[in-house]
C-alpha positions as CSV (number, residue, x, y, z in Angstrom):
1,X,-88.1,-12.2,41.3
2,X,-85.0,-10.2,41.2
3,X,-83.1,-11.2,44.4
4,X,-82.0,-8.8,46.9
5,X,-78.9,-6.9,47.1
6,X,-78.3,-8.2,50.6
7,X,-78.6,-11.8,49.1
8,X,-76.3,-10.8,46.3
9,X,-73.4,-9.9,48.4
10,X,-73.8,-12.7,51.5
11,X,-71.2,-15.1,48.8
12,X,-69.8,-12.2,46.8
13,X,-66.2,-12.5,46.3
14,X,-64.4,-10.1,44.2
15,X,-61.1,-11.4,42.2
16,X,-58.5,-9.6,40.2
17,X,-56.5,-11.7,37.2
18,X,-53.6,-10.4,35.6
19,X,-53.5,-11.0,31.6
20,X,-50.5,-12.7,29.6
21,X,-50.5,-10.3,27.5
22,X,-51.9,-5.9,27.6
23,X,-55.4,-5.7,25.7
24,X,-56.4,-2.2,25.1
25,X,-54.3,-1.1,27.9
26,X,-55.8,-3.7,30.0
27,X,-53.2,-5.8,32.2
28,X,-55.7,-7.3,35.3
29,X,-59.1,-8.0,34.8
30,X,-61.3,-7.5,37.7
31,X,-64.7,-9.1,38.5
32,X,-67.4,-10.0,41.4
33,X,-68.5,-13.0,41.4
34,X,-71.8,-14.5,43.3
35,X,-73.9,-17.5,43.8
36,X,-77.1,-18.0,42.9
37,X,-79.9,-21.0,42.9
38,X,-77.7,-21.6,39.2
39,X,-74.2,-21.4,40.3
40,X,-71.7,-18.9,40.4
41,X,-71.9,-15.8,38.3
42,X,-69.6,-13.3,37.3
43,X,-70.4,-9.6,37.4
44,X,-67.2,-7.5,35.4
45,X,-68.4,-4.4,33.8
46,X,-64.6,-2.6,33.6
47,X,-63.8,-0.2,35.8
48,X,-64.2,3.2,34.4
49,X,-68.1,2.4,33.7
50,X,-70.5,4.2,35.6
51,X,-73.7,2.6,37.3
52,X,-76.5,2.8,34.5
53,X,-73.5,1.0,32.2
54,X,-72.6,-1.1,34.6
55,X,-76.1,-1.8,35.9
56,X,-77.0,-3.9,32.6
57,X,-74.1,-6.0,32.7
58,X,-75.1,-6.5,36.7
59,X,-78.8,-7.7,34.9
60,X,-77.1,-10.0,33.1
61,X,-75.5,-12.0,36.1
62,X,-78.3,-11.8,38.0
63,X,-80.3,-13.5,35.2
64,X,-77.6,-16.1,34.6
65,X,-77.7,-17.0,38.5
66,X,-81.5,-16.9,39.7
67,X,-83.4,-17.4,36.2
68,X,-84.4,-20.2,33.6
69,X,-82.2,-19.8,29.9
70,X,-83.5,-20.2,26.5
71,X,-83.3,-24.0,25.2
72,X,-79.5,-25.5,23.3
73,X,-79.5,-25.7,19.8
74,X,-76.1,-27.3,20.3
75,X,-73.8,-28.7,22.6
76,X,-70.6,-27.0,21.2
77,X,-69.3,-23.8,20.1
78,X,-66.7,-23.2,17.2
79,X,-64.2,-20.9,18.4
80,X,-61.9,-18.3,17.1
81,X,-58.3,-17.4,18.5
82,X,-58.0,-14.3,19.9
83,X,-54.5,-11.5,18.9
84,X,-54.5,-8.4,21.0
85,X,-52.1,-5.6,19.0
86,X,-48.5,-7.1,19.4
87,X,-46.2,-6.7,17.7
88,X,-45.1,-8.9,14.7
89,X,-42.5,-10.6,16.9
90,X,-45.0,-12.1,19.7
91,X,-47.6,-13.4,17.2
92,X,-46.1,-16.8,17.4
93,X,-46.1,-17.3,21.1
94,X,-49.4,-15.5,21.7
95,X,-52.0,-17.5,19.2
96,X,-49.8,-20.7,20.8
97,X,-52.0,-20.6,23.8
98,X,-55.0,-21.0,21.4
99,X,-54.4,-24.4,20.5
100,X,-56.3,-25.7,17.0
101,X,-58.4,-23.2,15.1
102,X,-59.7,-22.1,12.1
103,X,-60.0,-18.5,12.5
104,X,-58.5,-15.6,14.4
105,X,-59.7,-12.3,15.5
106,X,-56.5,-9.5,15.2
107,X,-56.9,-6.6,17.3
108,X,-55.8,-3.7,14.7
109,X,-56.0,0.4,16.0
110,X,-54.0,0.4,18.7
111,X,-53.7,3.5,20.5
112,X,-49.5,4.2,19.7
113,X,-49.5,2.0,16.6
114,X,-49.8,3.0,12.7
115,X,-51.2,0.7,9.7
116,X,-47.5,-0.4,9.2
117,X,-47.6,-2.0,12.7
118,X,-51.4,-3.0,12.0
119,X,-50.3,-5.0,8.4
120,X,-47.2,-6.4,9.9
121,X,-49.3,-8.5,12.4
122,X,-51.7,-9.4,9.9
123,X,-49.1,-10.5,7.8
124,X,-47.1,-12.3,10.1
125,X,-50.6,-14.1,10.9
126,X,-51.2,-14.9,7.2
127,X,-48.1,-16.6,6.8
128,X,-48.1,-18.8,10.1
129,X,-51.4,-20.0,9.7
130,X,-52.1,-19.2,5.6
131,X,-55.7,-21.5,6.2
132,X,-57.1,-19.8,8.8
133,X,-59.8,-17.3,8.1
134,X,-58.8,-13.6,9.2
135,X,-61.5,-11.3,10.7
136,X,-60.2,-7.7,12.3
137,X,-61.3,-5.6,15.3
138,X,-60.2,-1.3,15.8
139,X,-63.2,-1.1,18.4
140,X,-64.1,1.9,16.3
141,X,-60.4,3.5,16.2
142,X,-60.2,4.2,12.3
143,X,-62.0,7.1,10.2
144,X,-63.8,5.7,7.2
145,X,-60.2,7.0,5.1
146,X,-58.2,4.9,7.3
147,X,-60.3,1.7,7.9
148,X,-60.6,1.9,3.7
149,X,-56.5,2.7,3.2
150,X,-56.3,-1.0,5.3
151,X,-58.1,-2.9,3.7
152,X,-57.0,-1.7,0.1
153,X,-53.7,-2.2,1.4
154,X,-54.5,-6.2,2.3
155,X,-56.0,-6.9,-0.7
156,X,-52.5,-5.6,-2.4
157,X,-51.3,-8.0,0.1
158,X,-53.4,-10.4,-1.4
159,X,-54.9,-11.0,1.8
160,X,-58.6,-11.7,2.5
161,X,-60.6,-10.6,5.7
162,X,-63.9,-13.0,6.3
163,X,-65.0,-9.5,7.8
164,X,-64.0,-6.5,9.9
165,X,-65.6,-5.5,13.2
166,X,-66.5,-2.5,14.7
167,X,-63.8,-0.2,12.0
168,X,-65.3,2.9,12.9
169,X,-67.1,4.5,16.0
170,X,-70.8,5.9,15.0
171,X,-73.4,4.2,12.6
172,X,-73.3,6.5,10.0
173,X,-69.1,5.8,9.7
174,X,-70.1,2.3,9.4
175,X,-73.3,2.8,6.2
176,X,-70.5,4.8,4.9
177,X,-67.7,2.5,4.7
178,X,-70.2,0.1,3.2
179,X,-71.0,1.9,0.5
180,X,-67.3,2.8,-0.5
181,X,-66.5,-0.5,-0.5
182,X,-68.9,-1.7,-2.4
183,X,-68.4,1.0,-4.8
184,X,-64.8,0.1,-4.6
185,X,-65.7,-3.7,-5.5
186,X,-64.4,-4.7,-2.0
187,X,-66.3,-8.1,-0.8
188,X,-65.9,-7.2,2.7
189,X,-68.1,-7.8,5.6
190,X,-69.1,-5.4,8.0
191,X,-69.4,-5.7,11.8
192,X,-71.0,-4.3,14.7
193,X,-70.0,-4.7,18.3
194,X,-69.5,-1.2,20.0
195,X,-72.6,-0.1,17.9
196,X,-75.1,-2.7,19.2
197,X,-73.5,-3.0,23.2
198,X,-73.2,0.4,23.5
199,X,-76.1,2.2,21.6
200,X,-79.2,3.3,23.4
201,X,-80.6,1.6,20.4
202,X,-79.0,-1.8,19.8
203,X,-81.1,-2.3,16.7
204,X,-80.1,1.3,14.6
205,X,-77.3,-0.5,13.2
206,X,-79.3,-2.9,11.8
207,X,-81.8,-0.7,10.6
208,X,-79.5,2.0,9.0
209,X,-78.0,-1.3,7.0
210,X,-74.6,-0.3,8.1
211,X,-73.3,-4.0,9.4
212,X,-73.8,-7.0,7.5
213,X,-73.4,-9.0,11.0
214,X,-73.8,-8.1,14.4
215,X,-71.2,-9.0,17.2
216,X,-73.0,-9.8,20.5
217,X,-71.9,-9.9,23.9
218,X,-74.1,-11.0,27.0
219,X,-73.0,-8.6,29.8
220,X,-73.4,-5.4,27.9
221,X,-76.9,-6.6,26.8
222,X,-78.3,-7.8,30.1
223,X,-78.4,-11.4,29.8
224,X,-78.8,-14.8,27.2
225,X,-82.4,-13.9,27.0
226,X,-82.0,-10.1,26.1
227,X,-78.9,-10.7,23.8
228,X,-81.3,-13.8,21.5
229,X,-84.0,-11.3,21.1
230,X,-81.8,-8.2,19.8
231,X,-80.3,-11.5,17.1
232,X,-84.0,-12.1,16.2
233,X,-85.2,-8.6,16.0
234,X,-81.8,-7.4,14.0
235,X,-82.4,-10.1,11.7
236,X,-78.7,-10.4,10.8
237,X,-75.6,-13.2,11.1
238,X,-74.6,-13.4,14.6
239,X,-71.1,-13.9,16.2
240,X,-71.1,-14.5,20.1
241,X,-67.8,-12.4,21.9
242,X,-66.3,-12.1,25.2
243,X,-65.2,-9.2,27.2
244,X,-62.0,-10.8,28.7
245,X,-64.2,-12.9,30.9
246,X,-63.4,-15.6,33.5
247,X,-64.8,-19.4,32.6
248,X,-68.0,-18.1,34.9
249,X,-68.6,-15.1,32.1
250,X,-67.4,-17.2,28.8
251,X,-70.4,-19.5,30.2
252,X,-72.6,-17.2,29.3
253,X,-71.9,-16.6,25.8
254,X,-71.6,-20.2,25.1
255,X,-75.0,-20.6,25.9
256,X,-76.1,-17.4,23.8
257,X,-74.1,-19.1,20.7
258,X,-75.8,-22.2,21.1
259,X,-79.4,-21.0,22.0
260,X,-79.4,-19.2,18.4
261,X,-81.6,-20.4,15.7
262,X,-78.1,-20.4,13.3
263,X,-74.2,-20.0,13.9
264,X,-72.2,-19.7,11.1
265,X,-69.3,-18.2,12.3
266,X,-66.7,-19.1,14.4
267,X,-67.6,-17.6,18.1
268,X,-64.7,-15.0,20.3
269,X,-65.1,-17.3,23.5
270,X,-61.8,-18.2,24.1
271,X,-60.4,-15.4,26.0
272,X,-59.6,-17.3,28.7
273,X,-56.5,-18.5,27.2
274,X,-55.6,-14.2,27.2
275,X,-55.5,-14.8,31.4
276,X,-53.2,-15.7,33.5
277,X,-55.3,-18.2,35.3
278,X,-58.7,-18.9,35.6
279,X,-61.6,-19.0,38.4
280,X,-62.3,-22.9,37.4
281,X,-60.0,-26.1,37.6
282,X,-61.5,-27.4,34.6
283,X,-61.5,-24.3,32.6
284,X,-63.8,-23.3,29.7
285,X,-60.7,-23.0,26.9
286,X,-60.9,-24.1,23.2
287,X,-60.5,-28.1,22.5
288,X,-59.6,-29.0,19.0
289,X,-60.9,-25.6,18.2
290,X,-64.5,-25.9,20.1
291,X,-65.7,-25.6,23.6
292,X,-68.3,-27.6,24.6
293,X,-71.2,-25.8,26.8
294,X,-71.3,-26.2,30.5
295,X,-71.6,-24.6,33.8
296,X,-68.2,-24.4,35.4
297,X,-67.1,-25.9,38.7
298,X,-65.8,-22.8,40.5
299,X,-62.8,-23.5,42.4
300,X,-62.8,-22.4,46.2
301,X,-58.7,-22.7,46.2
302,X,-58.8,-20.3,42.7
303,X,-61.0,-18.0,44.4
304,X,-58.9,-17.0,47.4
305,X,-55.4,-17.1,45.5
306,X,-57.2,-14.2,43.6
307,X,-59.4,-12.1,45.9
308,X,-58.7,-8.5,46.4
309,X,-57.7,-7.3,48.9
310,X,-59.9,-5.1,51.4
311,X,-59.9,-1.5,50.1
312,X,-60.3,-2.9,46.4
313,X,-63.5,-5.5,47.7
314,X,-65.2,-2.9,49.5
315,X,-65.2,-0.5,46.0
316,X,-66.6,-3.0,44.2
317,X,-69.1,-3.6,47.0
318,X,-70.3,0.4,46.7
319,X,-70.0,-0.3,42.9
320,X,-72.5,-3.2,43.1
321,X,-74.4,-1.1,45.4
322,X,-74.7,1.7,43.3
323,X,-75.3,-0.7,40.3
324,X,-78.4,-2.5,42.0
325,X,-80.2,1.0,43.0
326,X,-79.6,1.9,39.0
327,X,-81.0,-1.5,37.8
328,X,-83.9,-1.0,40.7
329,X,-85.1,2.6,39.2
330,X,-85.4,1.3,35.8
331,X,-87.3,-1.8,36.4
């Protein structure tokens, strides 16, 4: 039974982080977190998402605090560091806070920036860590032309992408690109993130063969349970992603990475390293380039050093309000 929305907001407590670093214009992250027979939850759809949005992410904390989850396949998570779109200069400092990996995402798109500033990062990546594997995310920024002109560009560069994410915005932009670059004789992997979270049909990617692997996120797909049927249905390679979540969020997709059948890649759980601080004195960051999974401690003394204050608390309460009605008329 789906609690109330009295019952939900008796403990809620909503927090606002700052970030180390901008991501996609983002500098604090907000959430509402809540208790539940399970523990604490987090509830963060981002701001600017209206209630039938924001009403499946809302599903999915709900679910992680008041119901059973699928069974562990494994007890821990490879995970992949993490670059939001610095510049060339900062790459250093920023994948520091990452610790040991094996592979790192590179934010690439950036609203402001051109494919000079996009390869200089990539570059500068390639040459600090020339082992690690190299995957890219535009969040659908790039026309096919442009998402094409950077990868034939890397492979001048003699540099090799273990896949791209999300290059372009609709479907039909990704089957394209596909078959250019396989026409092309570019061994690049397609994936889909924005096209499966976002889509009023998380499986048309899938079915249009326009991704080779799907990027999957728990929030946006309404729960662990939700997210490991859309991997079995789609049939493809699965990587596990955050949404510049708190150690209560990143919880969640650990236990999505390691309730799938098989994980092949490395997963985008360590985001919490992109925060200033963290909900959790025992935070869920990358050791030795895993995290193992686990429920985290929430930390009363975190909590209040980053509630809001009383104008932002009671939005989020008409938000959650608002978000429980939508979730209420589609049940």
């Amino acid at each position: 039974m789906r609690p109330s929305l009295s019952e939900i907001t008796k403990n809620a407590r909503v927090v606002k982080i700052g970030l180390r670093t901008s991501f996609r214009g983002i500098t604090e992250r907000e959430a509402l977190v809540f208790e539940g027979p399970n523990g604490w939850t987090e509830w963060a759809p981002f701001v600017e998402y209206e209630p039938a949005e924001a009403a499946v992410w809302l599903n999915a904390a709900i679910d992680w605090a008041y119901e059973p989850q699928p069974e562990l396949k494994r007890r821990t998570i490879a995970i992949n560091a993490t670059l939001p779109a610095v510049a060339a200069s900062d790459v250093e400092s920023v994948l520091a806070r990452f610790g040991t990996f094996s592979t790192v995402k590179i934010k690439v798109g950036e609203s402001g920036q051109t494919i000079i500033d996009d390869l200089a990062r990539i570059i500068r990546v390639k040459v600090l860590y020339p082992a690690a594997k190299i995957r890219l995310d535009a969040n659908g920024a790039f026309k096919v032309f442009e998402a094409l002109a950077l990868i034939e560009a890397l492979a001048n560069s003699h540099v090799e992408l273990e896949y791209f994410e999300q290059p372009c915005a609709s479907v039909a932009e990704l089957a394209e690109l596909k078959q250019m670059l396989s026409a092309k004789g570019h061994a690049v992997l397609i994936a889909a993130d924005e096209s499966v979270r976002k889509a009023s049909d998380p499986l048309a990617v899938a079915h249009a063969n326009a991704a080779d692997l799907l990027v999957l996120k728990v929030a946006p797909l309404g729960g662990v349970s939700k997210a490991l049927e859309i991997s079995q249905a789609a049939g493809l390679p699965v990587v596990v992603s955050s949404a510049l979540d708190t150690s209560l969020g990143i919880a969640m997709g650990l236990h999505l990475a390691g309730a799938l059948q098989t994980l092949d890649f490395a997963c985008g759980l360590g985001t919490v390293a992109l925060l200033e601080s963290d909900l959790c004195d025992e935070p869920l960051v990358t050791q030795n380039g895993e995290i193992e999974i686990r429920r985290p401690v929430l930390s009363t003394k975190l909590l209040d050093k980053y509630q809001a204050d009383e104008d932002h608390t009671e939005w989020w309460l008409e938000r959650l309000a608002d978000s429980f009605a939508e979730l209420e008329s589609i049940s």
